[in-house]
C-alpha positions in Angstrom: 35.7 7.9 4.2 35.6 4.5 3.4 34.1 2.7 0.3 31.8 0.9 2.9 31.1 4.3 4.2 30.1 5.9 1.1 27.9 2.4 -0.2 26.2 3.0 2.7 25.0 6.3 2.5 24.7 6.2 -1.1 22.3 3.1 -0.6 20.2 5.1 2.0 19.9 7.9 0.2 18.6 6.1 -3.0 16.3 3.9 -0.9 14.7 7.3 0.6 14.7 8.8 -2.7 12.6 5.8 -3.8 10.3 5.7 -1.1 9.6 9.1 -1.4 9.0 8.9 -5.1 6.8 5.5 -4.3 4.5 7.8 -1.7 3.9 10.6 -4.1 2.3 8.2 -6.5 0.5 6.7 -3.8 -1.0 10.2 -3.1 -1.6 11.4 -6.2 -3.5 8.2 -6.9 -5.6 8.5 -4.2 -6.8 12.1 -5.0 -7.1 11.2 -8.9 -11.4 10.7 -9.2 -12.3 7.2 -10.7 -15.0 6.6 -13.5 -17.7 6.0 -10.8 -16.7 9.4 -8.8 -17.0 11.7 -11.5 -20.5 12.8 -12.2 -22.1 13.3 -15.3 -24.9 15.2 -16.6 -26.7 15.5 -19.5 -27.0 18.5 -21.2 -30.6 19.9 -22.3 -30.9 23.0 -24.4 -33.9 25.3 -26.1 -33.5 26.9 -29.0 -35.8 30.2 -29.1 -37.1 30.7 -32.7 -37.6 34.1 -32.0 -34.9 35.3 -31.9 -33.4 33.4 -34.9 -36.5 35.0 -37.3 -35.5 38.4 -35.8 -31.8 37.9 -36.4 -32.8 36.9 -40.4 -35.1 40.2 -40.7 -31.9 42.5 -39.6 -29.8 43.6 -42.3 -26.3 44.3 -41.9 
């Protein structure tokens, strides 16, 4: 082969190497959720005092 040969393949090859490096981003981008996509809750909780007085009584 000839140098031209072999700059020309090398070329292509890096080229597709970067484009398919350049589409993976691009996907993984897209399926990453933004601020507004992720949803958020708040979380409410009850304590039973019960249970906490009947825990105290019990001796180990």
């Amino acid at each position: 082969m000839k140098q031209k040969d072999l700059l020309i393949i090398s070329l292509t090859i890096f080229l597709t190497v970067i484009a398919w490096v350049m589409l993976e981003l691009k996907s993984i981008r897209e399926q990453t959720p933004t601020d507004t996509q992720i949803e958020s809750y708040s979380l409410d909780y009850n304590v039973d005092t019960k249970i906490l007085k009947v825990l105290e009584e019990k001796k180990p």
